[in-house]
Short mmCIF file of the C-alpha atoms (twelve columns), coordinates in Angstrom:
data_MODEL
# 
_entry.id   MODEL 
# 
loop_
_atom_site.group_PDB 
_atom_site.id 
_atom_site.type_symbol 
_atom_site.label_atom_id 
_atom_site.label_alt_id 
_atom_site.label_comp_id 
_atom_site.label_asym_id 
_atom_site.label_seq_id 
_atom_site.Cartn_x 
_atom_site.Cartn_y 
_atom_site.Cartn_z 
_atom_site.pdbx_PDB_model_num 
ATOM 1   C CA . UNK A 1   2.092   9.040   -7.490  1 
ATOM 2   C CA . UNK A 2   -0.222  5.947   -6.890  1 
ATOM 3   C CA . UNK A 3   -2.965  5.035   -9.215  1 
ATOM 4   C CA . UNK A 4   -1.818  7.138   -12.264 1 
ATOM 5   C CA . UNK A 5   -4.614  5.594   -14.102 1 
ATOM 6   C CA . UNK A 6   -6.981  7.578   -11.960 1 
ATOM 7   C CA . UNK A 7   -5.992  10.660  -13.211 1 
ATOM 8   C CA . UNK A 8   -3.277  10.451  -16.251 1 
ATOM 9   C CA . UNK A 9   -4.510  10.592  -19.713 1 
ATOM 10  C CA . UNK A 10  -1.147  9.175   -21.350 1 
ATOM 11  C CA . UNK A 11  -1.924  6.095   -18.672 1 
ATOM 12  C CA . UNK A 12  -5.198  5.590   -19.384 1 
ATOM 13  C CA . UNK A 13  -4.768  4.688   -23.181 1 
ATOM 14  C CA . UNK A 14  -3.288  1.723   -21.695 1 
ATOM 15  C CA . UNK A 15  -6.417  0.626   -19.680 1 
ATOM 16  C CA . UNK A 16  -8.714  2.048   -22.655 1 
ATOM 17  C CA . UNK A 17  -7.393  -1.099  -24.456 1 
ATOM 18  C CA . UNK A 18  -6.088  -3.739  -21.925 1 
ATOM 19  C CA . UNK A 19  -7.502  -5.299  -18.775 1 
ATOM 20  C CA . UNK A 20  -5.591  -4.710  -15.498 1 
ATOM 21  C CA . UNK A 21  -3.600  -8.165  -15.357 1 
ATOM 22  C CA . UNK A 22  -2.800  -7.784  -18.514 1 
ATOM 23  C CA . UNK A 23  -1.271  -4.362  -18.157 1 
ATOM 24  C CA . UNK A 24  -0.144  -5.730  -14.528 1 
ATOM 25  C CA . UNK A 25  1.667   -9.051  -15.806 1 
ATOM 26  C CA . UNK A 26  3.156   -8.032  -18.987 1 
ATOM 27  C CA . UNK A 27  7.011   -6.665  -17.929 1 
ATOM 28  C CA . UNK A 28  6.785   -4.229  -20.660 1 
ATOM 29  C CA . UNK A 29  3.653   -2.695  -20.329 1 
ATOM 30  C CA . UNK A 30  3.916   -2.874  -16.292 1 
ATOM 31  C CA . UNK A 31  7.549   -1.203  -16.965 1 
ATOM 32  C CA . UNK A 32  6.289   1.701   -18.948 1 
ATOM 33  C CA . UNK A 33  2.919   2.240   -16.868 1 
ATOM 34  C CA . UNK A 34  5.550   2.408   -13.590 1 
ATOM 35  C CA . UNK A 35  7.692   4.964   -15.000 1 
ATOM 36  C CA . UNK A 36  5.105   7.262   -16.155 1 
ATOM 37  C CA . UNK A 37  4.668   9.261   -13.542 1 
ATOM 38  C CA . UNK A 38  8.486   9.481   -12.869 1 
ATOM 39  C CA . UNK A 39  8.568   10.738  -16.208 1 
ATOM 40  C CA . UNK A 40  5.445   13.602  -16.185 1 
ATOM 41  C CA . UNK A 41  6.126   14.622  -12.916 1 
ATOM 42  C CA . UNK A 42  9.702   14.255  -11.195 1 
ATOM 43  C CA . UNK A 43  9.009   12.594  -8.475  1 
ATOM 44  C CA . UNK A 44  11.585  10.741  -6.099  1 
ATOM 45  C CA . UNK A 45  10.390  7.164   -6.157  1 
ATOM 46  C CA . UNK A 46  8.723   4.757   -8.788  1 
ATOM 47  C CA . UNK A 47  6.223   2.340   -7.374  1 
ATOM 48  C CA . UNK A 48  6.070   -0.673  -9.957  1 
ATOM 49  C CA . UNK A 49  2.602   -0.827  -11.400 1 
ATOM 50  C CA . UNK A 50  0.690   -3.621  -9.253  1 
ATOM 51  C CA . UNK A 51  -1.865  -4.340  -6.795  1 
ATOM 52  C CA . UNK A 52  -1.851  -5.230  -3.123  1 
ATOM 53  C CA . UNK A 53  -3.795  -8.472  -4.301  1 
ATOM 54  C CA . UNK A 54  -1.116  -9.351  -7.230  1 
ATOM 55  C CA . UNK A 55  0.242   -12.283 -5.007  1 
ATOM 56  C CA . UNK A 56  -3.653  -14.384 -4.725  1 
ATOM 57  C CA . UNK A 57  -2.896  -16.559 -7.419  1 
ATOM 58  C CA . UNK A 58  0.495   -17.853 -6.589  1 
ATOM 59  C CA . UNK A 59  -1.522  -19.433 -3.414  1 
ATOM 60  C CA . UNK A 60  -4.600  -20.101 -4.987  1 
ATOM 61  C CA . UNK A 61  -6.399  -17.529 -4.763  1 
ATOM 62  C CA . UNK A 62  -8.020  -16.090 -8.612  1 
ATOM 63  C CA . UNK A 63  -8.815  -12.493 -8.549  1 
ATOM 64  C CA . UNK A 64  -9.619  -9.967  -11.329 1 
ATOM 65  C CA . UNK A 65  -9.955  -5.793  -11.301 1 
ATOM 66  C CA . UNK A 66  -13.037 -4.680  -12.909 1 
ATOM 67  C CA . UNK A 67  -13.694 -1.409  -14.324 1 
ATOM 68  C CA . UNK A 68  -15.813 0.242   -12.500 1 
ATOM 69  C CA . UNK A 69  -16.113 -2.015  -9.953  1 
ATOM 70  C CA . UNK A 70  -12.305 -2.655  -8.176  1 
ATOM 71  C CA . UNK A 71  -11.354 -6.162  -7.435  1 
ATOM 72  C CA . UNK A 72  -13.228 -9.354  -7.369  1 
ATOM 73  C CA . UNK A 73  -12.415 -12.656 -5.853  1 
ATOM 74  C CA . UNK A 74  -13.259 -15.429 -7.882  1 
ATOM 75  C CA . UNK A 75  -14.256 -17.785 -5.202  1 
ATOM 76  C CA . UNK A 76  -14.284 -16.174 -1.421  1 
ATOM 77  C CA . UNK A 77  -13.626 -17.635 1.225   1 
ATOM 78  C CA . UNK A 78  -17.168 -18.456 3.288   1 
ATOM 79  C CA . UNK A 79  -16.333 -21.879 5.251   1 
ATOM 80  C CA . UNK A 80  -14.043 -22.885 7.343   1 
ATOM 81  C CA . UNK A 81  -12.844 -25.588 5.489   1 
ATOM 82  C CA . UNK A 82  -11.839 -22.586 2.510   1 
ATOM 83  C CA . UNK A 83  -10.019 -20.603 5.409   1 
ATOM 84  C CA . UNK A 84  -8.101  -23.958 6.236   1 
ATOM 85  C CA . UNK A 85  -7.435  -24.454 2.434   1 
ATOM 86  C CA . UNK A 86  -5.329  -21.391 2.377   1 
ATOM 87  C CA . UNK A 87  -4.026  -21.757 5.487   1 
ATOM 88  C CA . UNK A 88  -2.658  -25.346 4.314   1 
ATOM 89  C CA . UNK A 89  -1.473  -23.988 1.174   1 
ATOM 90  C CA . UNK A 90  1.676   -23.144 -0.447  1 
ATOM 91  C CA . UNK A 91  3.234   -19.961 -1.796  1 
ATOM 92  C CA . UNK A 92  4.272   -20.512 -5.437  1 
ATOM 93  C CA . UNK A 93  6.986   -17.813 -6.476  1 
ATOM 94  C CA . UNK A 94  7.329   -18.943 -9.910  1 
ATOM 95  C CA . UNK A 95  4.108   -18.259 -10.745 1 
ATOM 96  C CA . UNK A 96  5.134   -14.673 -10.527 1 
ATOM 97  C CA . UNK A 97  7.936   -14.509 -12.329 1 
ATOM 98  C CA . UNK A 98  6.611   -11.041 -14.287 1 
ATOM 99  C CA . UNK A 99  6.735   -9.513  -10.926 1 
ATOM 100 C CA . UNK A 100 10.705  -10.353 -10.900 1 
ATOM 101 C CA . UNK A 101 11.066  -8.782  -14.644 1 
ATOM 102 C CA . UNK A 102 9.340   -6.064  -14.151 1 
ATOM 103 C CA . UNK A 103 11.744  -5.123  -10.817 1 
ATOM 104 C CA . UNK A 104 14.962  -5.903  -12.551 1 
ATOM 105 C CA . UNK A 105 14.380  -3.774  -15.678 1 
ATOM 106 C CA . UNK A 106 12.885  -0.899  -13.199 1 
ATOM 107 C CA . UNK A 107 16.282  -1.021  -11.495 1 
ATOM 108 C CA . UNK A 108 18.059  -0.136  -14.883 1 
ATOM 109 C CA . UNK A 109 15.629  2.450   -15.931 1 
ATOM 110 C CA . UNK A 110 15.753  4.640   -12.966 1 
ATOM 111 C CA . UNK A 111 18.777  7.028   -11.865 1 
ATOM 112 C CA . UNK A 112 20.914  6.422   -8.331  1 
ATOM 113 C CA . UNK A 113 18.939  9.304   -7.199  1 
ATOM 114 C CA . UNK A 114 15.155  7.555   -7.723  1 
ATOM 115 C CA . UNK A 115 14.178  5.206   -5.266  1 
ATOM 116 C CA . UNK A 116 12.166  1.762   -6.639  1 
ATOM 117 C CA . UNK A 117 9.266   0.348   -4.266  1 
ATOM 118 C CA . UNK A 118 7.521   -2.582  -3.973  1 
ATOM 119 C CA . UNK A 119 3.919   -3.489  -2.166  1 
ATOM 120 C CA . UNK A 120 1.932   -5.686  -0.594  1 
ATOM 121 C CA . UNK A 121 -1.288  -5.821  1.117   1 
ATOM 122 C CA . UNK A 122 -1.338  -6.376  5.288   1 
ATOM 123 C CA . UNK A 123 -2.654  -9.544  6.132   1 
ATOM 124 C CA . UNK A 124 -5.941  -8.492  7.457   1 
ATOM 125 C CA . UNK A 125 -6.707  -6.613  4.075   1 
ATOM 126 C CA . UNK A 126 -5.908  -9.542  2.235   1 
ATOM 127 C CA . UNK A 127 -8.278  -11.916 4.234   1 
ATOM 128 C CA . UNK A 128 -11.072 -9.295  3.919   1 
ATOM 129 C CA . UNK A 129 -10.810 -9.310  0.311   1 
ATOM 130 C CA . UNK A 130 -10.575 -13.055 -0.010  1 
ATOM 131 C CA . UNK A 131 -13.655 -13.257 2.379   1 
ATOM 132 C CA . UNK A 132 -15.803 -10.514 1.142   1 
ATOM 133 C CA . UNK A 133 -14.993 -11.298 -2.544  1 
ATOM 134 C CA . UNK A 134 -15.178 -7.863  -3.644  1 
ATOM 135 C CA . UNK A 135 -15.097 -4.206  -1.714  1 
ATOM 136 C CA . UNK A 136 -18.045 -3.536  0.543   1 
ATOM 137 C CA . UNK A 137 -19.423 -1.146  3.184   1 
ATOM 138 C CA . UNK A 138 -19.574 -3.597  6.289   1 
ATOM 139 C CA . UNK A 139 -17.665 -6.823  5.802   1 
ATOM 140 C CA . UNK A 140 -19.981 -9.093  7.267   1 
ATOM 141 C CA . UNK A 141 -18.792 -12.586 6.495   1 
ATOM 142 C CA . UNK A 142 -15.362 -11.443 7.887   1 
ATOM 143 C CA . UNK A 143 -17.019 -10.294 11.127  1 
ATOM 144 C CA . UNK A 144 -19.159 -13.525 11.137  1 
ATOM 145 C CA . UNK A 145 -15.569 -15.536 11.328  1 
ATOM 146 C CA . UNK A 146 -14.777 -12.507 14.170  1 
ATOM 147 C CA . UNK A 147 -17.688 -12.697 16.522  1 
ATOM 148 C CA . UNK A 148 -17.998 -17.106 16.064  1 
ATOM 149 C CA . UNK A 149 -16.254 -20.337 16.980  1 
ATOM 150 C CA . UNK A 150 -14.312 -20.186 14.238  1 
ATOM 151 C CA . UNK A 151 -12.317 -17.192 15.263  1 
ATOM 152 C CA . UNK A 152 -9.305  -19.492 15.841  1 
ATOM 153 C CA . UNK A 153 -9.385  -20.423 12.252  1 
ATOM 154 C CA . UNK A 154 -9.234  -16.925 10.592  1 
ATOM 155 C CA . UNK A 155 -6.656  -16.331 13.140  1 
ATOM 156 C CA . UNK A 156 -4.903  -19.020 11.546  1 
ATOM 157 C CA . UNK A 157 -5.552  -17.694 8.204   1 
ATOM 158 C CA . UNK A 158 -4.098  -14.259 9.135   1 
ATOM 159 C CA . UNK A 159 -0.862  -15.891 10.502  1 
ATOM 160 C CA . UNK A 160 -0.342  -17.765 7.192   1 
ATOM 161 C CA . UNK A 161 -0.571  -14.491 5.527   1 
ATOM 162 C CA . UNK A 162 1.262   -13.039 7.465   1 
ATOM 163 C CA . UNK A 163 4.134   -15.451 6.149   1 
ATOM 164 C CA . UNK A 164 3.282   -15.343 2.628   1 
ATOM 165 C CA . UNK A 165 3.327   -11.463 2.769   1 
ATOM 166 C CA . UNK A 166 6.502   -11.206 4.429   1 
ATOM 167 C CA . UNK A 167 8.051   -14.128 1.379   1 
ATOM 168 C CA . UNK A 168 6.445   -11.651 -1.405  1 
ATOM 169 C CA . UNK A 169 7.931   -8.821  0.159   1 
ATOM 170 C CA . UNK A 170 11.224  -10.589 0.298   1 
ATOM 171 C CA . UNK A 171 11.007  -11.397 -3.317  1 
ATOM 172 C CA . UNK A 172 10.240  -8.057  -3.873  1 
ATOM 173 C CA . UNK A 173 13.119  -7.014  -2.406  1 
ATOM 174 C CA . UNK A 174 15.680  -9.650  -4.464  1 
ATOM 175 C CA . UNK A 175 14.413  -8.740  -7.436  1 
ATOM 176 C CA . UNK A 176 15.275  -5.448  -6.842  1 
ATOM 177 C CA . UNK A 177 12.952  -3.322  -4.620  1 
ATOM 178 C CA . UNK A 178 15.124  -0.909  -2.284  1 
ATOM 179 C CA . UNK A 179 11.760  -0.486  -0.058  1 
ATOM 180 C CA . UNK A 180 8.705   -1.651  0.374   1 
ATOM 181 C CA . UNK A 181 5.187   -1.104  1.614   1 
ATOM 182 C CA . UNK A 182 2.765   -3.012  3.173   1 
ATOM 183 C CA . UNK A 183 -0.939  -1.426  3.140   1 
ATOM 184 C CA . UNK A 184 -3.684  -1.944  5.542   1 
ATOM 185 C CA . UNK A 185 -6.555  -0.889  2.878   1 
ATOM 186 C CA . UNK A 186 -9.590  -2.035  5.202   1 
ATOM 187 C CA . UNK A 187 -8.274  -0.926  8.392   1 
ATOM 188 C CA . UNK A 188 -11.096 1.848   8.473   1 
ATOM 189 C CA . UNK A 189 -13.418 -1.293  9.215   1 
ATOM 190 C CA . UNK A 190 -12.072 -2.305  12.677  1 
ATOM 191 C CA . UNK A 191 -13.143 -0.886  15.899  1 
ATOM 192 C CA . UNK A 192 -9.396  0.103   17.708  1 
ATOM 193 C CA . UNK A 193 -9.773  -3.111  19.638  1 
ATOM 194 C CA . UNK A 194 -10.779 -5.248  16.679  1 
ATOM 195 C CA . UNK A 195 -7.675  -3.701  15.158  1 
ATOM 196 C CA . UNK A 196 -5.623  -4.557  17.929  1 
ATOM 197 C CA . UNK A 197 -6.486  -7.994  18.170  1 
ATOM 198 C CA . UNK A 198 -7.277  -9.173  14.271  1 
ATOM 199 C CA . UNK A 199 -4.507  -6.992  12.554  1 
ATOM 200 C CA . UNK A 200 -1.557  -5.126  14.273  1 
ATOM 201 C CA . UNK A 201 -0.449  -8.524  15.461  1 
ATOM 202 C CA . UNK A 202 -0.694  -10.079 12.022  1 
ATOM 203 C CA . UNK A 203 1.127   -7.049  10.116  1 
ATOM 204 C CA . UNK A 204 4.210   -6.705  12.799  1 
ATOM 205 C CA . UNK A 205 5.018   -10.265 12.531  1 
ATOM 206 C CA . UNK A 206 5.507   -9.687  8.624   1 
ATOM 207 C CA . UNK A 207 7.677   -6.813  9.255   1 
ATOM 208 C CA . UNK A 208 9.421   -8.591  11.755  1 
ATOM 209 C CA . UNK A 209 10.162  -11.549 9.370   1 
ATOM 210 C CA . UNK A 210 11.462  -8.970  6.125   1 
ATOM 211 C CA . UNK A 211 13.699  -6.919  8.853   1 
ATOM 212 C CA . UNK A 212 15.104  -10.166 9.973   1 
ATOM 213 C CA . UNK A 213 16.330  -10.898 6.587   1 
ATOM 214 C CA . UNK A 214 16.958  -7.290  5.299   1 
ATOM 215 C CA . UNK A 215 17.743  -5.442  8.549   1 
ATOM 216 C CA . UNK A 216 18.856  -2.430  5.680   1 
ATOM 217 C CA . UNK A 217 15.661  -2.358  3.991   1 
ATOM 218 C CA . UNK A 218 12.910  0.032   4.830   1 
ATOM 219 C CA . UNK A 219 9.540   -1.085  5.680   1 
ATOM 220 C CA . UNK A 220 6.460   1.368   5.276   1 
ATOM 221 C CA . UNK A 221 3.041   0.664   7.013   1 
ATOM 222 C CA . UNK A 222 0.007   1.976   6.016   1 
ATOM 223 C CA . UNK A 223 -3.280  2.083   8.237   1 
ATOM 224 C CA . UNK A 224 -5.972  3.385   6.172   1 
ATOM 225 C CA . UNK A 225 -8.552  5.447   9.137   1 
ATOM 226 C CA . UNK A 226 -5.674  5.510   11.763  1 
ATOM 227 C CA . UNK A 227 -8.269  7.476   13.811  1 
ATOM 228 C CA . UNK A 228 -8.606  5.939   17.325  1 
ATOM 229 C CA . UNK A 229 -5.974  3.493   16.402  1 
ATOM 230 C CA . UNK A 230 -2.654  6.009   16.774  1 
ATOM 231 C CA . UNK A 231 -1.526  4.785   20.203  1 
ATOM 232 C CA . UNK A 232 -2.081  1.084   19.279  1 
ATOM 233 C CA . UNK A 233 0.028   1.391   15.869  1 
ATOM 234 C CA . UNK A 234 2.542   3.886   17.639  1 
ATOM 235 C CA . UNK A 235 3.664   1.357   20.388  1 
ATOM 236 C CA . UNK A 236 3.747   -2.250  18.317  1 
ATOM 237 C CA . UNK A 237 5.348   -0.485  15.016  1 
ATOM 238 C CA . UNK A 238 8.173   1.496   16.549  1 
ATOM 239 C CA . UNK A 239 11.259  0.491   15.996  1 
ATOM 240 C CA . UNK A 240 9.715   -2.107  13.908  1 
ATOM 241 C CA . UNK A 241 8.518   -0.267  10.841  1 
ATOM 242 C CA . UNK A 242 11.062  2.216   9.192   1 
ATOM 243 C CA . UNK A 243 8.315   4.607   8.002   1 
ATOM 244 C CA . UNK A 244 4.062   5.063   9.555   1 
ATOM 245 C CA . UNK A 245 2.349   6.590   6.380   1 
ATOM 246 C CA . UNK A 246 -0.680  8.361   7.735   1 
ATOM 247 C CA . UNK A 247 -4.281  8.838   6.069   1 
ATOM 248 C CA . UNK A 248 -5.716  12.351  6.461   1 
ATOM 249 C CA . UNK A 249 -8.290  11.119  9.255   1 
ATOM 250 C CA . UNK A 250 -5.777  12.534  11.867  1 
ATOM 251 C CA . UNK A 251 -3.540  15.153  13.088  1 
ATOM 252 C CA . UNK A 252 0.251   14.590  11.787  1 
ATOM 253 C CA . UNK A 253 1.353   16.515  14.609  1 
ATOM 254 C CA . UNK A 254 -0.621  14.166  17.206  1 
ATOM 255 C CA . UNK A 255 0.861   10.929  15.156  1 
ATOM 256 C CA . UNK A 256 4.807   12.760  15.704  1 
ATOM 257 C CA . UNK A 257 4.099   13.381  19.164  1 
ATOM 258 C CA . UNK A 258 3.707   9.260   19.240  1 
ATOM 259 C CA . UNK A 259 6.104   8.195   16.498  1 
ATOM 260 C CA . UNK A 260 9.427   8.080   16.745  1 
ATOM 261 C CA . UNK A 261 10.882  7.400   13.198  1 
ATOM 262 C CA . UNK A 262 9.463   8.612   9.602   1 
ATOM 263 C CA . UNK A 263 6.193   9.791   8.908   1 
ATOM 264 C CA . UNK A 264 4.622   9.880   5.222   1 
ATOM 265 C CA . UNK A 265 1.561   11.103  3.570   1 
ATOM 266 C CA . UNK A 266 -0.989  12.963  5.477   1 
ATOM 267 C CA . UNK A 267 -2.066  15.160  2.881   1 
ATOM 268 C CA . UNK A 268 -5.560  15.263  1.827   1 
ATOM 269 C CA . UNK A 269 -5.934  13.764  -1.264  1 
ATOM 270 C CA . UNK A 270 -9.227  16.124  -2.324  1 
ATOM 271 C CA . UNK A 271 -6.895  19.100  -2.087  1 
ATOM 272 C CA . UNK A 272 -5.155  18.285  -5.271  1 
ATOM 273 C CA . UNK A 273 -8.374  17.037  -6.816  1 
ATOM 274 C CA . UNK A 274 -10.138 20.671  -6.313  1 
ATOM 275 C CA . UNK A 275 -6.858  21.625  -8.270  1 
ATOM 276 C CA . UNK A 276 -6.132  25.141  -6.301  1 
ATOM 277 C CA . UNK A 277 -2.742  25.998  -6.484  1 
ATOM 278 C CA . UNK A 278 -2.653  27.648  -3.448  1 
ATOM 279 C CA . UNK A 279 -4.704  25.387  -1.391  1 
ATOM 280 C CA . UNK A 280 -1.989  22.511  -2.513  1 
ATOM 281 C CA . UNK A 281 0.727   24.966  -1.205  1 
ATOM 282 C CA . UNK A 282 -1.079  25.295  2.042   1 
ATOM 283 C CA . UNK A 283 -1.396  21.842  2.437   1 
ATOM 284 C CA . UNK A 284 2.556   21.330  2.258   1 
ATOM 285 C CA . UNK A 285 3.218   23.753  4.426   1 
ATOM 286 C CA . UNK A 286 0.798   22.603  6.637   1 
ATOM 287 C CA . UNK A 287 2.305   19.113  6.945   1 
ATOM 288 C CA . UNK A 288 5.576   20.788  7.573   1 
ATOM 289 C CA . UNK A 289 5.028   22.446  10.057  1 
ATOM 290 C CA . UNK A 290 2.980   19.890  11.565  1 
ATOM 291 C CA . UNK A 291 5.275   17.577  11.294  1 
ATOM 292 C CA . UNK A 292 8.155   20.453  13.023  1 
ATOM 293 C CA . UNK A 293 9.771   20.760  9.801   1 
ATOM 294 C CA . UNK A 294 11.111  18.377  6.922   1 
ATOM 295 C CA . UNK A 295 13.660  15.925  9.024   1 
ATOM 296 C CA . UNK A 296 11.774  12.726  9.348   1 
ATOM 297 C CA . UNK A 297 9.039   13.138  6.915   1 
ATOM 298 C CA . UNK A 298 8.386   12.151  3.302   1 
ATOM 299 C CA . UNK A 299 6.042   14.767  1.952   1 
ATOM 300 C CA . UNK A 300 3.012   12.658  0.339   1 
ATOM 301 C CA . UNK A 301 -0.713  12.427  0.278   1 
ATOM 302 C CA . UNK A 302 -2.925  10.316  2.758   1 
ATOM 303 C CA . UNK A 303 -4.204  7.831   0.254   1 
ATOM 304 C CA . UNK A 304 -4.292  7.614   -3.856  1 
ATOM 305 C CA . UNK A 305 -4.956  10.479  -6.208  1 
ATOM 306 C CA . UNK A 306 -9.194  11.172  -6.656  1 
ATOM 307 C CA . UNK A 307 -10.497 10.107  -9.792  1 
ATOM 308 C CA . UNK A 308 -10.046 13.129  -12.605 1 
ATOM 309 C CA . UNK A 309 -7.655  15.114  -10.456 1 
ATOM 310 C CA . UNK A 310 -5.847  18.103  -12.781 1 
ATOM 311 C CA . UNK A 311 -2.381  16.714  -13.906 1 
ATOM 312 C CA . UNK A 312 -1.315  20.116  -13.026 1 
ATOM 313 C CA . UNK A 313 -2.521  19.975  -9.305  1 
ATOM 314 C CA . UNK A 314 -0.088  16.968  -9.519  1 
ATOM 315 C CA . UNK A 315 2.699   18.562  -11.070 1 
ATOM 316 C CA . UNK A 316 2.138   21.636  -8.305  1 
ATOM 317 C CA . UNK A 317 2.322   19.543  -5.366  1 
ATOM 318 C CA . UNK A 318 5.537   18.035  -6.370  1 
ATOM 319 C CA . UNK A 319 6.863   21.379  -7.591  1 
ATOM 320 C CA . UNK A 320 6.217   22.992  -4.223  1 
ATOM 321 C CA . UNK A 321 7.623   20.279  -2.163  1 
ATOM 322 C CA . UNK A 322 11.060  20.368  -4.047  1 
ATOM 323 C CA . UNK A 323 11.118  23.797  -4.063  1 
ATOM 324 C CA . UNK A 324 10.762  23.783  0.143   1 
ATOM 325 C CA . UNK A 325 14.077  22.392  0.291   1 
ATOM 326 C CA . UNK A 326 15.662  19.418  -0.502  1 
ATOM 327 C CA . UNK A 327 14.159  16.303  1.607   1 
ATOM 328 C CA . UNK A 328 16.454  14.853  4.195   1 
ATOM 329 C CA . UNK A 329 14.641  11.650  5.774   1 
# 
């Protein structure tokens, strides 16, 4: 389950003592804080302990996560002439050579049965971040680049990232990922159009580029607020993406109607975080059978575990998916 530290007291003591790229870029810290949940909970996949913004400084790009606050951009990117430095630049793979280490001992420390992913962020997400600096309501200075004459250079921008996240992914996947996921964080910002026109493009082209070289690897894509953006994602990611993980903003049943392959998540996160154990088992059930029953769906929840969620609303969810029947995607 994502972002353990939101809601595990065992991973916590970690970030009680030790700042996020610390815990992020030391292999044995990162191993232990990956496996943790594996561990408490049984579930069937470990997700090494990261962030979608782990690949900034091998381009450039400084970034830190601060408590309290999520992450900050050292230096955004406000000019044109900083969108064309990043553009121009180069991705630097050996400057994340803990990300390798941390894959390859994953790989030995899970069973044949356990599958290991990897992430990344979308390209759009990442140039928000690296434009905003920091998480906000509105993100203004991106939307200044969207509705100016420089348009054409954050469209450049997005199409280098869109390189350098399909070349992270790829790394990713050498040193060991068997899938990975590419999320779409700030999608909730973009009017459908906007969408259309400043992301999908942007985030198919990566998938395009890691199916190319690993036609046997699957690709997840995450919209966060897929509302009024189903249609768009349904037609440009099928048959591109392996798996559309879906926020709780829409139907599941309305997204199947549209999709074609594997559908994840869904699941209201603040069901588990209330912590009733038979809400939780309504929820599953609900997804089910919205989804027309478990072929072609991977049982999860629409976005991260809330802050202070029960460990045992956690331990239920998994619990009652496994005892369903066994999954068959």
């Amino acid at each position: 389950m994502r972002q353990a530290g939101r809601y595990m007291r065992q991973f916590r003591s970690y970030s009680d003592r030790y700042p996020f790229r610390h815990r992020s870029e030391t292999p044995h810290i990162a191993r232990e804080l990956s496996l943790q949940p594996w561990r408490a909970f049984g579930v069937d996949a470990v997700i090494f302990f990261s962030d979608i913004l782990t690949p900034l400084p091998a381009f450039g790009q400084q970034f830190d996560i601060v408590r309290g606050t999520g992450p900050v951009i050292a230096s955004p990117l406000r000019s044109e002439r900083d969108l064309q430095r990043v553009v121009d630049s180069a991705l630097h793979l050996d400057k994340l050579r803990f990300v390798n280490t941390i894959l390859q001992a994953l790989r030995n420390d899970v069973d044949d049965q356990t599958a290991l992913l990897g992430f990344v962020g979308a390209p759009f997400t990442l140039a928000a971040y690296m434009i905003e600096g920091s998480s906000t309501k509105n993100i203004m200075n991106v939307k200044r680049f969207m509705f100016s004459q420089s348009e054409p250079t954050l469209h450049r921008l997005l199409d280098r990232l869109s390189h350098i996240v399909a070349e992270y992914a790829a790394f990713q996947i050498h040193s060991g990922a068997q899938a990975v996921q590419l999320f779409d964080s700030w999608a909730h910002h973009l009017s459908p159009d906007q969408y259309a026109r400043f992301a999908i493009p942007y985030a198919k082209q990566s998938i395009q580029a890691i199916k190319q070289r690993f036609p046997h690897i699957p690709v997840i894509f995450f919209a966060n607020g897929l509302a009024g953006k189903v249609s768009d994602v349904c037609t440009e990611f099928n048959n591109v993406a392996d798996v559309l993980a879906v926020d709780w903003s829409v139907r599941l049943s309305d997204v199947r109607r549209e999709w074609d392959g594997v559908l994840q998540g869904n699941v209201d996160p603040a069901v588990l975080a209330v912590g009733d154990h038979q809400a939780i088992q309504h929820a599953v059930l609900d997804t089910v059978q919205q989804n027309g029953g478990m072929q072609k769906l991977i049982i999860n929840l629409g976005h991260g575990v809330v802050q202070q969620t029960p460990e045992s609303a956690v331990q239920t969810f998994v619990d009652h998916v496994k005892q369903l029947a066994p999954l068959s995607v």
